[in-house]
PAMI-266653 format. One record per residue (C-alpha): x, y, z. Coordinates in steps of 0.2 Angstrom, whole numbers, plus 5000, padded with zeros to 4 digits. Each point is the difference from the previous one (the first is absolute). Layout:
// residues N
XYZ;...
END
This chain:
// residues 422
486648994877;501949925000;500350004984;499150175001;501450045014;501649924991;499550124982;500550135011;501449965005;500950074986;499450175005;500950025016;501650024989;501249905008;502150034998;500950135003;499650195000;500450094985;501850094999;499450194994;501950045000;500149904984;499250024983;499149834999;499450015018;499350184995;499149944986;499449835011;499350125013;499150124990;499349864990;499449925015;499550165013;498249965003;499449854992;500049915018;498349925004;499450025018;499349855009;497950014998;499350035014;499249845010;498950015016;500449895014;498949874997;500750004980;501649985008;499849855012;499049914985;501749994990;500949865001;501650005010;501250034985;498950114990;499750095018;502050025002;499850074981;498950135005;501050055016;501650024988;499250084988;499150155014;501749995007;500850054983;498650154998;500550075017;501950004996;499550084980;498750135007;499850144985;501350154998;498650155008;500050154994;500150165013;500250195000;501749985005;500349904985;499050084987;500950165002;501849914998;499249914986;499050144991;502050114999;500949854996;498849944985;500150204994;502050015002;500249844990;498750044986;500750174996;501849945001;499749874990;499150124987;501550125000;501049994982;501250105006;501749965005;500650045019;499749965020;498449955004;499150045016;499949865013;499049945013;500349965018;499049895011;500450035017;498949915019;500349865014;500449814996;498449914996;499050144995;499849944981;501350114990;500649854989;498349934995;499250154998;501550064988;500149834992;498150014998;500150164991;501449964988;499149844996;498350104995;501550134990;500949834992;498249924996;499550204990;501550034992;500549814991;498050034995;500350164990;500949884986;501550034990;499350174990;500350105018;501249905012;501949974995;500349834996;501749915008;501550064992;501249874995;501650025009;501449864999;500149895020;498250065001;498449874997;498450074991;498950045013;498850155004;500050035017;499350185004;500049985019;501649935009;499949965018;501549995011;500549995019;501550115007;501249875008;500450005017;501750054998;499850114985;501450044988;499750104983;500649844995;498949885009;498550114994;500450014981;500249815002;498349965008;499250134984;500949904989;499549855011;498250034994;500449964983;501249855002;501350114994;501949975003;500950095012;501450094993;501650045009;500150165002;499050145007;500150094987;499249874988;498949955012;499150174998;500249984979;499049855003;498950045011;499550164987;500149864987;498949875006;498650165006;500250064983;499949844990;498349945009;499150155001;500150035015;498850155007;500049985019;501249945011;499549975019;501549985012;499249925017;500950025018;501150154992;500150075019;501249855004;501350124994;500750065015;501050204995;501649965011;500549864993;500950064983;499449854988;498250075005;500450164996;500649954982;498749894998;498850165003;500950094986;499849834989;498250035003;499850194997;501049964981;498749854998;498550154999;500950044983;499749844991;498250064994;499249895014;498750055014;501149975015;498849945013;501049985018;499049925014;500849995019;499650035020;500150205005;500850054985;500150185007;500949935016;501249884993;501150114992;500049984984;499150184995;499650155014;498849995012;498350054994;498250055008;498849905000;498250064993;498949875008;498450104988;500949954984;501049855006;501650074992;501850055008;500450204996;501850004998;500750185008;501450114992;501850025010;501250144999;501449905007;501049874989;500449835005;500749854992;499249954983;499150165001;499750064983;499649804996;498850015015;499050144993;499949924983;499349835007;498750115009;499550084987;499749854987;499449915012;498049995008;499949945018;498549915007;499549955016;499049815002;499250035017;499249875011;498250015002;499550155012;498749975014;500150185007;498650084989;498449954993;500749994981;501449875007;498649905011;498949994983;501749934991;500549885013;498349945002;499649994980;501749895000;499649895013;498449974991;500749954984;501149885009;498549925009;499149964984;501549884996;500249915014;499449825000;499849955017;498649875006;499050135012;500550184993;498950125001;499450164993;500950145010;501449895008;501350104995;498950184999;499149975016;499950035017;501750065005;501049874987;500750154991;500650105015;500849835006;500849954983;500650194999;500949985017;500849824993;500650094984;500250195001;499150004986;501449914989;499149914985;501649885000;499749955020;498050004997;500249854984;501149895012;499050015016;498449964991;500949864992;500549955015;498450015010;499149904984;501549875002;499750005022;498050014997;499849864988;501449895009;499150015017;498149994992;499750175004;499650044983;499750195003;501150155003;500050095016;501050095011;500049875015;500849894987;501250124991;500650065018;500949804997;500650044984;501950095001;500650084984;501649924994;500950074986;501649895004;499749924982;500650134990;501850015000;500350104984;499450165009;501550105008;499250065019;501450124999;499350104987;498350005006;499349874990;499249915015;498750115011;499849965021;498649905003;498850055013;499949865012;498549864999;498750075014;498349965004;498450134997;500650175003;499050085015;499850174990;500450104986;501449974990;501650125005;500050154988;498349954994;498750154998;498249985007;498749974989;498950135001;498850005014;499549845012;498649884992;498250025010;499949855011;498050015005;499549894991;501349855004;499549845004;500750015019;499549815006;500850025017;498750135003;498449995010;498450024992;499550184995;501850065007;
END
């Protein structure tokens, strides 16, 4: 069983994380996304047979499963998904020269925006280098530029964006040099796109622009000339509609998209406004909703295919779905799929550490969720949601939470405080 223990070891996939802002750390992520094994599962008594090294094995190993749990799909996703996949695919089929329609993902910190995007243009990057050289363009060679086919480019907005700091972060991507100028910052940048390739180009945190300061506002314009490059321009941020960067729009929670409304009036940028709107798609990633019964049957199907992952000694069918766990892990989370994964990682960690070895909410009530570990998230633009404070059992519904239908029959309970043929 040890040397059992130690073959695995290489599975956990120890080192650092890889850099999708970079070509090779793209490649080394989509080459690796889901071929982590989880730890199998053991019984108590299994566990306390192992000997203390392959024992401490096993613990790191269901420690490592916990941290890795699987990228879940959900309504709110699929819809996100199903637009981006059909903007990408027709954009990419289009021979003709010209803007191509975007995409915009717009929601809260921590509600999966970036791994659902990046998961979608991994399944589009895997498709199109599979079509072969007969259908897609090959790299183009252009002199300063290596020989690389890269059909999605992935890049972060920096904090303090410049049109020049983001035309270096694209050109960042592909190890390129960074020219001196503006102006042939943005040749290069429509260079290196067009010697690679390149079919989509996803521009994370893009609501760190802030529209009164004036290097924001030229970086905007920077980003509305990048839809003429022939790539899908795919724009992910926090309240898109509410940062600035385009008009306010209404929210349609049955389609999960922003409508953007017409104006009369004119205001700065305007004409460019109007143009951004109507090239670009805007959808909402929502949290999980636990005020009708379709949102209860997501919630509830979600936390079920968490459950089936975890690894801890005494978990049990319907910990997480049962008894009122979900209404509790609602209240912890407000539904934010982001603030779910770290305070069931958490909980596993507490639970196993203190023998426990089952989730409950006595024992999550210890857990608090920290999120003091990211500090490449800007709070100021959103990026970090509030945290509803660690509490124990909630006494009744959850606030803003719809009742389920009528209350259950209680005659034939099993009321053992109660004297015989009471």
């Amino acid at each position: 069983m040890t040397d059992l223990m130690a073959d695995r070891l290489p599975l956990f996939g120890f080192g650092p994380a890889p850099d999708r802002t970079t070509f090779e750390g793209w490649q080394h992520w989509l080459s690796t996304r889901g071929t982590f094994a989880p730890a199998p599962r053991m019984t108590a008594a299994e566990h306390a047979a192992l000997s203390p090294r392959a024992r401490a094995l096993h613990d790191l190993h269901r420690a490592a499963t916990h941290v890795n749990l699987t990228l879940q799909r959900t309504p709110m996703s699929d819809r996100v998904a199903a637009l981006m996949d059909s903007r990408m695919r027709n954009n990419a089929l289009d021979l003709e020269p010209g803007t191509r329609d975007g995409l915009m993902i717009s929601g809260g910190g921590f509600q999966g925006k970036t791994a659902t995007a990046c998961d979608v243009a991994a399944e589009f990057e895997g498709l199109w280098r599979g079509l072969g050289p007969q259908l897609m363009p090959q790299p183009v060679p252009v002199p300063g530029t290596r020989d690389l086919l890269a059909p999605v480019v992935y890049c972060k907005t920096p904090v303090r964006a410049t049109p020049k700091g983001l035309c270096q972060a694209i050109l960042d991507f592909f190890g390129a040099p960074h020219p001196k100028t503006l102006h042939l910052s943005v040749r290069a940048v429509r260079d290196q796109l067009k010697a690679h390739s390149s079919a989509v180009l996803v521009l994370d945190d893009i609501t760190r622009l802030r529209m009164h300061r004036e290097d924001d506002q030229d970086t905007l314009d920077l980003v509305r000339d990048l839809m003429d490059m022939n790539v899908t321009l795919v724009l992910i941020g926090v309240d898109i509609p509410g940062s600035g960067l385009l008009r306010e729009g209404r929210h349609n929670r049955r389609t999960g998209r922003i409508v953007m409304p017409g104006t009369s009036r004119r205001s700065f940028l305007d004409e460019a406004a109007t143009q951004t709107e109507r090239r670009f798609d805007l959808i909402a990633l929502d949290p999980f909703d636990y005020g009708t019964d379709t949102g209860i049957a997501a919630w509830m199907s979600h936390l079920a295919g968490i459950e089936v992952q975890l690894r801890l000694l005494h978990g049990h069918e319907g910990m997480l779905t049962g008894g009122g766990m979900p209404e509790y892990l609602f209240a912890r989370t407000n539904g934010i799929v982001g603030l779910l994964k770290r305070l069931i990682v958490d909980g596993c960690d507490h639970a196993m550490r203190t023998g426990a070895e089952r989730l409950t909410p006595q024992l999550l009530a210890e857990v608090n969720i920290g999120l003091g570990n990211f500090p490449d998230r800007d709070p100021d633009a959103g990026e970090i949601p509030d945290i509803p404070p660690a509490t124990a059992v909630p006494a009744g519904p959850v606030p803003g939470q719809r009742r389920r239908g009528r209350p259950r029959n209680t005659v034939f309970d099993d009321h053992e405080n109660r004297a015989s043929g009471e």
